[in-house]
MARSEGU-308515 format. One record per residue (C-alpha): residue number from 1; chain; x, z, y. Coordinates in nm, 3 decimals, decimal comma. Layout:
BEGIN
 resi chain       X       Z       Y
  NUM     A       X       Z       Y
...
END
This chain:
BEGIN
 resi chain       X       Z       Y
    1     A   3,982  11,032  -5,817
    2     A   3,768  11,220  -6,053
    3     A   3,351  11,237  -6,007
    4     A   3,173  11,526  -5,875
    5     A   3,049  11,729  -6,146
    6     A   2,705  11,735  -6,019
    7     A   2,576  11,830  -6,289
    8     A   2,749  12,213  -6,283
    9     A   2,622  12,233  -5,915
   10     A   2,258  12,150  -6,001
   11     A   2,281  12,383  -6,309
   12     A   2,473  12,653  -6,066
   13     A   2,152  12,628  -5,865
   14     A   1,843  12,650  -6,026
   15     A   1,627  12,633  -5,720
   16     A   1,706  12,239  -5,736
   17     A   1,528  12,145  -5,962
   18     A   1,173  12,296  -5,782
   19     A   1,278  12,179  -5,438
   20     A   1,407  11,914  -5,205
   21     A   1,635  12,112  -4,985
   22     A   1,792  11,925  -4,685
   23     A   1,790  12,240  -4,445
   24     A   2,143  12,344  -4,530
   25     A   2,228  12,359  -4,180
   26     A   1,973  12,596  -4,143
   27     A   2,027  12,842  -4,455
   28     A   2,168  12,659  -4,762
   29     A   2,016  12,750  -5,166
   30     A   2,249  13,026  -5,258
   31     A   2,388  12,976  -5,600
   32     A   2,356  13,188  -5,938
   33     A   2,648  13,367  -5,903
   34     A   2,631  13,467  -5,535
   35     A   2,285  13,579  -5,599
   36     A   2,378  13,762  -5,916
   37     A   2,611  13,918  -5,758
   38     A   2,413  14,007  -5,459
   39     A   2,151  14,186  -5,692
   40     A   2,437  14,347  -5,920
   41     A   2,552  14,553  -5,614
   42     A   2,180  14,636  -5,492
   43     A   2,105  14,766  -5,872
   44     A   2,443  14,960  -5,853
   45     A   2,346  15,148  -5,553
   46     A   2,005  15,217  -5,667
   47     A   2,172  15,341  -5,973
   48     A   2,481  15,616  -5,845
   49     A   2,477  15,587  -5,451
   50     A   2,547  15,379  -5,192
   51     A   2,861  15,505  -5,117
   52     A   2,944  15,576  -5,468
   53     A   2,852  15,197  -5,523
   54     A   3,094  15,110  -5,222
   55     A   3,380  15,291  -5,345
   56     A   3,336  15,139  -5,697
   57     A   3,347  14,788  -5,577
   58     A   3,674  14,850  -5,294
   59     A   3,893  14,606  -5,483
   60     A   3,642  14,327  -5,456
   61     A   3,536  14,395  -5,084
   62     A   3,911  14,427  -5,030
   63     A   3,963  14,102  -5,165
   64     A   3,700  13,977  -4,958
   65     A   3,946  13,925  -4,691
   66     A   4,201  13,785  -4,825
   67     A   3,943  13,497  -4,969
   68     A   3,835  13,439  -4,594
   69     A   4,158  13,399  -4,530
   70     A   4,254  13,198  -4,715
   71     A   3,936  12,961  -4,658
   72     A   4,075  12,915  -4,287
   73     A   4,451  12,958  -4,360
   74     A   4,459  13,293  -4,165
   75     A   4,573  13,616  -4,239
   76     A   4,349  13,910  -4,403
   77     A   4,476  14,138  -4,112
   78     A   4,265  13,844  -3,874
   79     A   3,925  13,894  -4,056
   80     A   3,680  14,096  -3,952
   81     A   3,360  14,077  -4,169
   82     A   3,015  14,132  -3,957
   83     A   2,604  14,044  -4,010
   84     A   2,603  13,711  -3,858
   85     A   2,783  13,473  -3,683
   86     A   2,626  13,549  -3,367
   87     A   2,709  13,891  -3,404
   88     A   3,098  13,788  -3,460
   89     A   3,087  13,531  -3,181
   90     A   2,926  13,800  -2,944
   91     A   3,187  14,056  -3,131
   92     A   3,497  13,814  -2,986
   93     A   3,332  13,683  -2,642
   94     A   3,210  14,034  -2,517
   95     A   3,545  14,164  -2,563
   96     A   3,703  13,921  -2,305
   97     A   3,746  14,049  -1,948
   98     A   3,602  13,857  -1,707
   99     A   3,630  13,846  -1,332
  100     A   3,484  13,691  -1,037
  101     A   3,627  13,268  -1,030
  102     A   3,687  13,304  -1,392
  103     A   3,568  12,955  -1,527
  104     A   3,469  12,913  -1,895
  105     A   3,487  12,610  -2,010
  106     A   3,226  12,463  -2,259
  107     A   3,096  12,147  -2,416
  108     A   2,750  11,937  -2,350
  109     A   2,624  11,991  -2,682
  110     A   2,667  12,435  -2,707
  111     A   2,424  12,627  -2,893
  112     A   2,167  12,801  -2,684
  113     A   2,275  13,141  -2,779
  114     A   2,631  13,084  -2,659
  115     A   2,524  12,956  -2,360
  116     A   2,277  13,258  -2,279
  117     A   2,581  13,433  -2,296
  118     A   2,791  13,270  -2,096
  119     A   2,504  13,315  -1,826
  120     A   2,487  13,677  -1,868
  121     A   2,842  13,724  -1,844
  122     A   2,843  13,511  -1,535
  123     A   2,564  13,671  -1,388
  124     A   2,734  14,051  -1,436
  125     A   3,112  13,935  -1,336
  126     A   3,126  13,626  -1,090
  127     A   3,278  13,418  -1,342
  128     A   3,122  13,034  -1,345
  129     A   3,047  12,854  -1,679
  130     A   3,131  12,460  -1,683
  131     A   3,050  12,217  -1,923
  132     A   3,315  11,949  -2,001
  133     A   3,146  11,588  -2,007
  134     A   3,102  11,397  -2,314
  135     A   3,324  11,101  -2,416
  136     A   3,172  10,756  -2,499
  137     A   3,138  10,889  -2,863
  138     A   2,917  11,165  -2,737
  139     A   3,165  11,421  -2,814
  140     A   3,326  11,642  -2,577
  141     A   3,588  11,432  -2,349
  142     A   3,951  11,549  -2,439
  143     A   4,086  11,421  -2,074
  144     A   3,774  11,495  -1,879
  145     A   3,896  11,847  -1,997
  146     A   4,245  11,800  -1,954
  147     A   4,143  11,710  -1,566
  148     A   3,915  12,007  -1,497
  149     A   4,188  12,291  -1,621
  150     A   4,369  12,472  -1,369
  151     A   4,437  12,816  -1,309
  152     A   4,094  13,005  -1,268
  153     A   4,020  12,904  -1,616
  154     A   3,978  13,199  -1,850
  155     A   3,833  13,041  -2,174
  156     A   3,744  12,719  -2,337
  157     A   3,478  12,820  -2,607
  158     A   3,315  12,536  -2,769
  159     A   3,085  12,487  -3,106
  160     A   3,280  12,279  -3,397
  161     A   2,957  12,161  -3,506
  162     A   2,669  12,142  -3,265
  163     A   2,307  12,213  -3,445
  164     A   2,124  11,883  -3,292
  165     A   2,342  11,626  -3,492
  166     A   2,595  11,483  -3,683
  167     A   2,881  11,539  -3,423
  168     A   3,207  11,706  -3,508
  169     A   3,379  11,832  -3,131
  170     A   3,765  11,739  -3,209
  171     A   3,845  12,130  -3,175
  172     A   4,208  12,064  -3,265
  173     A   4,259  11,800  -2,992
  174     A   4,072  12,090  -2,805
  175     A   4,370  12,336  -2,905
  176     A   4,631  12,136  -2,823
  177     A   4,518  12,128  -2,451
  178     A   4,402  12,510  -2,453
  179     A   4,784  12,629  -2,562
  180     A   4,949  12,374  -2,305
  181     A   4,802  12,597  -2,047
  182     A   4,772  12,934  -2,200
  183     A   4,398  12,938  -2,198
  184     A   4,195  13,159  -2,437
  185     A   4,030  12,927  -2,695
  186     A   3,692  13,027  -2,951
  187     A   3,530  12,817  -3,187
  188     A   3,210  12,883  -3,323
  189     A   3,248  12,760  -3,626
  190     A   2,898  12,845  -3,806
  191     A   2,782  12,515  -3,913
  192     A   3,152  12,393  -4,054
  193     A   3,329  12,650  -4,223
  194     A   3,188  12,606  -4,596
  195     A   3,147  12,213  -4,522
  196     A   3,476  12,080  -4,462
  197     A   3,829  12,226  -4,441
  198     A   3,952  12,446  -4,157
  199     A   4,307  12,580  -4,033
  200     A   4,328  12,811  -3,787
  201     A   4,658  12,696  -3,699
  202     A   4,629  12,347  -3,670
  203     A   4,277  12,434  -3,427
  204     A   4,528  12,658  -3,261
  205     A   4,213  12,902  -3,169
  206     A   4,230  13,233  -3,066
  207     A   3,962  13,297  -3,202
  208     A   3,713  13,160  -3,467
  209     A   3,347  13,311  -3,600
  210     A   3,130  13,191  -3,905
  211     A   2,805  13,273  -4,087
  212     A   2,789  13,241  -4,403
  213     A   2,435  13,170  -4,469
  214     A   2,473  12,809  -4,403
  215     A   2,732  12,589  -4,556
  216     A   2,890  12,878  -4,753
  217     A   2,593  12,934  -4,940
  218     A   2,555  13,332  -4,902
  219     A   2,302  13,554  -4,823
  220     A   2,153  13,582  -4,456
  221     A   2,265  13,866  -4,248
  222     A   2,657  13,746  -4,307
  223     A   2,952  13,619  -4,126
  224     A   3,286  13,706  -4,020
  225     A   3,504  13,641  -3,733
  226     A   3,858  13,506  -3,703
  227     A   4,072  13,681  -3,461
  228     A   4,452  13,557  -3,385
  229     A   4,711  13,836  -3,509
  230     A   4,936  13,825  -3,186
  231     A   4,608  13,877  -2,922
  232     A   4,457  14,145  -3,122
  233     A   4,673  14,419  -2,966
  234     A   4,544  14,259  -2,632
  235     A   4,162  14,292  -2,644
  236     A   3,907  14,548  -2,719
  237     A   3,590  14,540  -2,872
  238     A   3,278  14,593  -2,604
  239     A   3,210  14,842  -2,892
  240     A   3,370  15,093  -3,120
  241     A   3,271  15,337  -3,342
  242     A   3,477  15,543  -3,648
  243     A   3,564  15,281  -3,892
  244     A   3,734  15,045  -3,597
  245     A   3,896  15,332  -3,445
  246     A   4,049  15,691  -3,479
  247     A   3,902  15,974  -3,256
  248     A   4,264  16,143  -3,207
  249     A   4,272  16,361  -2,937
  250     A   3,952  16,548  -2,688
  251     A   4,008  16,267  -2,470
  252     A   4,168  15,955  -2,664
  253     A   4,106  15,739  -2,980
  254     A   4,339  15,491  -3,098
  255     A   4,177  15,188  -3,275
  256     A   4,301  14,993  -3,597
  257     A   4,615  14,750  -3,522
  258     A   4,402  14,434  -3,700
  259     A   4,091  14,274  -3,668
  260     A   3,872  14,531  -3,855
  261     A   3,855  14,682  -3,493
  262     A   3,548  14,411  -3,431
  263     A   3,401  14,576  -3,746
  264     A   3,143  14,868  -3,778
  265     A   3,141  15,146  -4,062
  266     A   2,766  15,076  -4,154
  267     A   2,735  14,713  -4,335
  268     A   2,480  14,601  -4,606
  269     A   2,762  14,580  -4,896
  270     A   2,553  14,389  -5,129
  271     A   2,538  14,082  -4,862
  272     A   2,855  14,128  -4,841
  273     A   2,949  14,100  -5,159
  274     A   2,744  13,801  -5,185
  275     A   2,916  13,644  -4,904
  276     A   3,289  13,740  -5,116
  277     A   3,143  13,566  -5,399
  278     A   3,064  13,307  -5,203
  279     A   3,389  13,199  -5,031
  280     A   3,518  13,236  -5,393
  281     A   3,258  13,014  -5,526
  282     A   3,330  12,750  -5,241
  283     A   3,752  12,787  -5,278
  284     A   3,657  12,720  -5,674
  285     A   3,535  12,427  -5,567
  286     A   3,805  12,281  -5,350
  287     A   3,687  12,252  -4,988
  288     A   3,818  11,879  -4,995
  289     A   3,589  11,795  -5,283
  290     A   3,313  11,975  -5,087
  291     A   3,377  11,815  -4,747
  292     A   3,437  11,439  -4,939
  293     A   3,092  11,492  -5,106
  294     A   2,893  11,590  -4,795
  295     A   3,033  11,296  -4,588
  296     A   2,934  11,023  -4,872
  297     A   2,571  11,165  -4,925
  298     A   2,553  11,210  -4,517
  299     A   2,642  10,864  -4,469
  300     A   2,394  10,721  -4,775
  301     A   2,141  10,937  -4,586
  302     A   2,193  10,771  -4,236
  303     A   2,234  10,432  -4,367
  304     A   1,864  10,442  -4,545
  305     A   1,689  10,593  -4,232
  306     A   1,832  10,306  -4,043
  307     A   1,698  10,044  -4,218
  308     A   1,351  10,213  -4,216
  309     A   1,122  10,046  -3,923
  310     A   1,068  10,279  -3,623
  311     A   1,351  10,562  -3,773
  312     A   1,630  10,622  -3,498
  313     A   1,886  10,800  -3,631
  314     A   2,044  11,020  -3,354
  315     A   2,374  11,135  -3,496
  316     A   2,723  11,089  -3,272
  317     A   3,073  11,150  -3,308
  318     A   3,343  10,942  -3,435
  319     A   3,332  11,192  -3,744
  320     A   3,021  11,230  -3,847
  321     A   2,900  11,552  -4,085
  322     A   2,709  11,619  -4,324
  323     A   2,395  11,658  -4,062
  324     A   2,135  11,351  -3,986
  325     A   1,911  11,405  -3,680
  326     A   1,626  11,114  -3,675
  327     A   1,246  11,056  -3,524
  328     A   1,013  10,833  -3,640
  329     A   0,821  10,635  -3,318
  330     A   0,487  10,760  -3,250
  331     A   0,529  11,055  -3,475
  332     A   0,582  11,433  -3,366
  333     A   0,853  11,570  -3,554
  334     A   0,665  11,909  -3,626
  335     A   0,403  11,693  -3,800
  336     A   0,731  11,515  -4,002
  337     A   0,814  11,866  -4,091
  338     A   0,483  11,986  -4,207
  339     A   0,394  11,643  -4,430
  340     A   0,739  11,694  -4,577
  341     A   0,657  12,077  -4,645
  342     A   0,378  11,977  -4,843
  343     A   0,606  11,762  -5,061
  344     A   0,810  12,033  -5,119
  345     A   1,112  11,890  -4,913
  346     A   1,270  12,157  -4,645
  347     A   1,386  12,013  -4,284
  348     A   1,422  12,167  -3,980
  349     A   1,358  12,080  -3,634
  350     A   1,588  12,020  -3,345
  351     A   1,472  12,114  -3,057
  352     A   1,590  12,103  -2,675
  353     A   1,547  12,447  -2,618
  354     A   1,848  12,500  -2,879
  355     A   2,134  12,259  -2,693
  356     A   1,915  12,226  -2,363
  357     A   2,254  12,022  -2,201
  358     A   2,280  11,769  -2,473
  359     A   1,928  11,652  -2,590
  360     A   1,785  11,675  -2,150
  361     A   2,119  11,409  -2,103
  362     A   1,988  11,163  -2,408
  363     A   1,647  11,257  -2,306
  364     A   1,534  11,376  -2,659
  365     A   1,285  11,697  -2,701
  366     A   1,241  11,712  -3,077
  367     A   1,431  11,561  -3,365
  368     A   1,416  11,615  -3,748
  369     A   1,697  11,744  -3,880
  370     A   1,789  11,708  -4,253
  371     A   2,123  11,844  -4,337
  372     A   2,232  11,749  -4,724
  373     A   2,468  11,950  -4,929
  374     A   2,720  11,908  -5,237
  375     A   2,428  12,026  -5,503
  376     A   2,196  11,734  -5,314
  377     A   2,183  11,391  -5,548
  378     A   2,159  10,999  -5,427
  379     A   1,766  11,064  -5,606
  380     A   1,678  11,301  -5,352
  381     A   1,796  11,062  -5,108
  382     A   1,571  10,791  -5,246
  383     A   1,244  10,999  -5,251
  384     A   1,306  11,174  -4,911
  385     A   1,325  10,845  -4,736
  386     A   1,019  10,685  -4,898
  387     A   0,846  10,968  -4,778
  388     A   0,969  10,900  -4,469
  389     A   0,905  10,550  -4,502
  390     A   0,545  10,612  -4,609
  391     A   0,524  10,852  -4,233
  392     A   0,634  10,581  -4,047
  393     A   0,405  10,331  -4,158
  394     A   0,102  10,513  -4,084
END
């Protein structure tokens, strides 16, 4: 097996070589091309129009979803490309009809946003959300699942990657028990797509969204959703407008027969085109090679923090990503964060008010999170945990 050319993804990203950056769960260094890119369109529209820049870059935006596609093993009819991946989860969740008894069915560890939702829809509609007990691994429990389906259930939405740890949910075990009964199934996908391979068809999801500001390594404000070619016909988008839909008649419109219908005619094409270059940029790559050299720099990460006196590392799953959640006793992780800041290391913070389920059940508030990347090096490693050994010792 040949070595990872580390040295094209440190030259690929000049920002390296000023900065420590293990906060690419949270927004990841974007490389030169992607930003290049980015800036190429902005220039172009600045220079002849912004729709005269649009319609002079079709082929590549066109391409753009055939890439995603192909990043997920989907179709490009089953891509819609939107701002964020809340705003494509939202896009897909909203557009379910929900009734009074409808159950949706969750996991311990869902994002806070999600859940918010879920309580909104519950609170306009009579539906009830559930979530589905964790197994001993502290992922979400395949047969506690399997026991709590039965006919009131109207979606099982879960998050691939929850944002307070290492866990990976075992979505396609998930998607095995979801088609067995016919039940809607969406994956929010935001923190995995970009870090490790994903097929739509073996997940057997309905539905899937991403950002692609995190592992992906594009511009904020960027995402796209997933949407299965044989339910398309079968849901409609809480909102329309022009572009996903054709005013035909005084009284009727008829909207697009793919996924574009979850789209909107106004979009920040430079993003955009950033985000393109990006799924490019990461296909170049190999998502194997990607996911292979995550998992080995993840696991040198965890190992070191363990052997540090008063570090806990907090990750669980029996797969474990490329994520490390840790505190250091005595120490408040927003004063971790800061003392790293000053070193010119980037963290971020889990915190209980993001998965309020999972981190009330282990009875955590705060935990650092440092999530590591392809472009991150075993040196890095090294000098972020003696800085962390040097916090703990005070």
């Amino acid at each position: 097996m040949p070595s990872f050319d580390i040295d094209r993804a440190r030259s690929a990203t000049p920002a390296s070589a000023n900065i420590l950056h293990f906060n690419n769960a949270g927004s990841s260094l974007m490389p030169q091309p992607v930003l290049d890119a980015t800036i190429e369109h902005l220039q172009l529209e600045a220079q002849i129009g912004g729709y005269e820049a649009f319609d002079q870059q079709q082929d590549l935006l066109e391409h753009g979803y055939a890439a995603a596609a192909q990043l997920i093993n989907a179709s490009s009819d089953e891509i819609a490309f939107l701002e964020s991946a809340t705003a494509a989860w939202n896009a897909a969740f909203y557009s379910i009809p929900f009734k009074p008894g409808d159950r949706i069915l969750t996991s311990m560890a869902e994002y806070a946003s999600n859940y918010i939702a879920y309580l909104q829809v519950t609170r306009r509609t009579g539906a009830v959300v559930e979530a589905i007990p964790d197994d001993e691994y502290g992922q979400l429990s395949i047969e506690a699942l399997r026991n709590t389906i039965d006919e009131h259930v109207k979606l099982i939405a879960v998050t691939h990657v929850p944002t307070s740890g290492g866990l990976v949910n075992p979505i396609e075990a998930i998607g095995n028990v979801a088609r067995e009964a016919g039940i809607l199934y969406l994956v929010d996908a935001c923190q995995s797509v970009g870090q490790m391979p994903i097929d739509v068809q073996k997940i057997g999801c309905d539905m899937l969204s991403t950002t692609g500001r995190k592992y992906l390594r594009a511009p904020r404000g960027t995402g796209f959703l997933y949407v299965r070619q044989g339910l398309i016909e079968q849901i409609e988008p809480a909102t329309l407008d022009m572009h996903a839909a054709t005013w035909v008649a005084r009284d009727r419109y008829e909207m697009v027969s793919n996924a574009r219908r979850f789209e909107a005619f106004e979009a920040n094409y430079a993003s955009r085109i950033g985000l393109v270059t990006a799924i490019d940029y990461a296909l170049d790559w190999g998502m194997d090679t990607i996911w292979r050299r995550i998992k080995e720099l993840a696991y040198r990460l965890r190992t070191r923090l363990t052997a540090i006196p008063g570090v806990i590392v907090h990750d669980r799953g029996i797969t474990q990503c490329g994520i490390v959640t840790f505190t250091i006793d005595g120490v408040d992780p927003v004063d971790i964060q800061k003392q790293l800041n000053a070193q010119r290391i980037n963290v971020s913070i889990a915190q209980r008010s993001s998965t309020r389920l999972d981190l009330e059940a282990r009875g955590l508030t705060t935990m650092i999170r440092a999530s590591v990347h392809y472009y991150n090096t075993d040196e890095e490693i090294t000098r972020f945990c003696q800085a962390i050994d040097k916090l703990a010792a005070i």
